[in-house]
N, C-alpha and C positions, 0 to 999 in steps of 0.2 A: 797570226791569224786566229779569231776566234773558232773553239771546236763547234762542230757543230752540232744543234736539236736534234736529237733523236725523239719521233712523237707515236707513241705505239697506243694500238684500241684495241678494246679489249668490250665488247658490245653488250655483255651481259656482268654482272657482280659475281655470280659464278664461276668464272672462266679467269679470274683474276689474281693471278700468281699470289704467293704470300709476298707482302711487305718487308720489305730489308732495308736497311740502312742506306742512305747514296753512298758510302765509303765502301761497301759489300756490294755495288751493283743493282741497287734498289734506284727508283724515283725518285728526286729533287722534289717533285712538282704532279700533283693530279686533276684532272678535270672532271667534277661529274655532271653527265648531262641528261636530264627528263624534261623531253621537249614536250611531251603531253604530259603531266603538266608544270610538276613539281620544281624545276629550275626555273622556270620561267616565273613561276608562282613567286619565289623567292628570291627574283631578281626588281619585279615589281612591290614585293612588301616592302625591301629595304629604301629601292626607289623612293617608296610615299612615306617614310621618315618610320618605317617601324624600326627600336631599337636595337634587337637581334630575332634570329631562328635559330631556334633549339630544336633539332634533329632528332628524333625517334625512330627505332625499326617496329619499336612493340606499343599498344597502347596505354598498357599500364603502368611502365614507368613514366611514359609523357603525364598519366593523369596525376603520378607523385609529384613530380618538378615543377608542375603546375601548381597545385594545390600549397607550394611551400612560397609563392610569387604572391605579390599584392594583388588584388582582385580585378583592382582599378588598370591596372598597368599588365594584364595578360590575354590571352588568345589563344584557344585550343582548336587547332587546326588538321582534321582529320579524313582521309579518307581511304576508302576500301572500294574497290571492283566500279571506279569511277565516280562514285555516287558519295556526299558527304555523311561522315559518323553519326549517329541520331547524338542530339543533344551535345554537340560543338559549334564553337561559332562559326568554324570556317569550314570548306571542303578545300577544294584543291585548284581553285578558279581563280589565273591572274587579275579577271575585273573585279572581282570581290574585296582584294585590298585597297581599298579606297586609303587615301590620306587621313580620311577623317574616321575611317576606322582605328585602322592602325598605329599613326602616327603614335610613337612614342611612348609603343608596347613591344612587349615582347609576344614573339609567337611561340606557340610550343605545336611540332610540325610531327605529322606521319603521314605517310603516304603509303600508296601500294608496293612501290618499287623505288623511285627516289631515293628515302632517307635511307633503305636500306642497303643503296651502294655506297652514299657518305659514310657510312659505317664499317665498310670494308679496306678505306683507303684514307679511315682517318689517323693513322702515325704520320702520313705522308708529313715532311716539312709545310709544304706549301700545299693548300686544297682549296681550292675553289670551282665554284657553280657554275655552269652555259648552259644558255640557250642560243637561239637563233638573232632576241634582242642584242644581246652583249657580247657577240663569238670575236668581233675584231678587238673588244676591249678586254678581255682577257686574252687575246693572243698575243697583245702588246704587254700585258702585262706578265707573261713569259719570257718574253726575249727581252722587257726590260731587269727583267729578274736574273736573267742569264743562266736560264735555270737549263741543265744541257742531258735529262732523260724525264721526260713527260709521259705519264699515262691519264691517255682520256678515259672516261670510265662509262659506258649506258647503260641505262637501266633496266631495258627491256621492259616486259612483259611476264611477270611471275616464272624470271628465267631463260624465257624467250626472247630468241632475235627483234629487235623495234628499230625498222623502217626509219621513224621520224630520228630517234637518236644517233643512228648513226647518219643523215644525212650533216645533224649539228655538228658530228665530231670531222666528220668532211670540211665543214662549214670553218670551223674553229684552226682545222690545218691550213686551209688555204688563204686564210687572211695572214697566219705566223708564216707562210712559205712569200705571200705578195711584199711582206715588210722583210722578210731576210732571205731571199730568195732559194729555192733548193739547189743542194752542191753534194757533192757525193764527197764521203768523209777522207782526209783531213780537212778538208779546205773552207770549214764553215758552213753557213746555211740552217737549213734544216731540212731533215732527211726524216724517211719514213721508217719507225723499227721494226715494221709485220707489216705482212699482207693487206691481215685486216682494216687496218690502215690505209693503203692503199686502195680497196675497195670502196672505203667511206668516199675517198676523195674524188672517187668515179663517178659514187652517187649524187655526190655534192656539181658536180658537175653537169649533170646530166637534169639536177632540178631546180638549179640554181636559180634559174627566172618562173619558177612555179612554186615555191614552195607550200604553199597552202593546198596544194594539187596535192603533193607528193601526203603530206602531215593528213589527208583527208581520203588518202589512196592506204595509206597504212593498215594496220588490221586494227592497232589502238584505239585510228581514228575512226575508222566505220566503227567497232565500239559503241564510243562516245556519241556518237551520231543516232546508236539503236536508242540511247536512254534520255535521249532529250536532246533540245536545241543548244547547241554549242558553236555556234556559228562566231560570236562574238569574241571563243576561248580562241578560235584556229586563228582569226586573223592575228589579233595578239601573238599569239605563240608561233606564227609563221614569218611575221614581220623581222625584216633582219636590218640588223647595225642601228636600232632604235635606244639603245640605251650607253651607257658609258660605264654603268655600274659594275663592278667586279665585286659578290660575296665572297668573302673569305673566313675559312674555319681559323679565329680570335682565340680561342680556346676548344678543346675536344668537345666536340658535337654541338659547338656553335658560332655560328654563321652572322658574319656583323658586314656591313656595308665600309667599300674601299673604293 
């Protein structure tokens, strides 16, 4: 009998143990999730054929790896306290990557909080992106991976607990618990390793048929709601099982479509 998933959350980048090896009791396998808006954002650039996301915590080195790419074939994609970088071409908005923007460039990304939990859990083996679009296609891409200790990762909010993300990593458990069902350990399944976990999955439950309620009840999303019309980001980013796409980190701090 297969052993089974163990899937622990850990809601903020803060709060996320140091990295160890899986042979030392570390992670197989990581999820990072920025449902407003950064995962999302980056599940839809790869979607419309951009070539990779290049992952930033800081703005200055995004503006060196930038500046070293052809001019014709990049995208500096930047944002701060919700609102886009002066003078980049993108902010942090999944409508904004159109295909015939992006198609078959590379991004070079910073976000508020996003890029900088990709960055905390990039040794992991395996790292990839969710959102709300793609939560059942990366959960099958877990358990077709066999990958057997998963930490989801949120982004929060400059450190802060985020509503929207952990309802994703609810979201993200319970399509991996509907395809291999939960079993208390030996006997397979997949099992929950924290609380917190446990929590998400309450949440996940509890808004299941509202998502865009719960993503617009947030503190993020009232937010985003004070500094402009965002109406068009929520449904996007609230819309679940719309995509099939899995990002996965190709090479350290970057992000290629699978």
């Amino acid at each position: 009998m297969a052993a089974p998933v163990q899937i622990s959350y850990f809601p903020t980048s803060e709060v996320v143990p140091q990295v160890r090896p899986p042979a030392e009791g570390g992670p197989d396998a990581a999820v990072v999730i920025d449902v407003l808006r950064a995962t999302t954002t980056i599940a839809w650039s790869l979607e419309n054929g951009a070539e990779a996301i290049e992952a930033f915590a800081e703005l200055e080195p995004l503006d060196a790896a930038a500046a070293a790419w052809s001019q014709d074939l990049r995208l500096r994609a930047g944002e701060r306290g919700g609102k886009r970088v002066d003078g980049y071409d993108l902010g942090n908005s999944p409508l904004a990557v159109t295909r015939e923007l992006v198609g078959g460039k590379r991004i070079f990304m910073s976000t508020t909080n996003g890029t900088r939990s990709l960055a905390v859990v990039k040794p992991v083996p395996l790292l990839v992106t969710a959102c709300l679009p793609n939560r059942s296609a990366v959960a099958r891409r877990l358990l077709d991976r066999e990958c057997q200790q998963v930490w989801i990762v949120g982004s929060g909010w400059e450190g802060d607990y985020s509503l929207e993300d952990s309802l994703a990593a609810g979201a993200v458990a319970a399509a991996a618990m509907a395809a291999a069902p939960m079993a208390v350990p030996p006997h397979g399944g997949v099992g929950c390793g924290n609380d917190e976990m446990l929590a998400a999955l309450a949440l996940w439950h509890q808004w299941a048929n509202d998502t865009e309620g719960c993503l617009r009840a947030a503190s993020h999303g009232q937010r985003l709601m004070g500094i402009g019309n965002h109406d068009a980001d929520f449904a996007c980013c609230a819309a679940v099982d719309t995509l099939t796409i899995v990002p996965f980190q190709a090479e350290p701090g970057v992000l290629k479509a699978s």
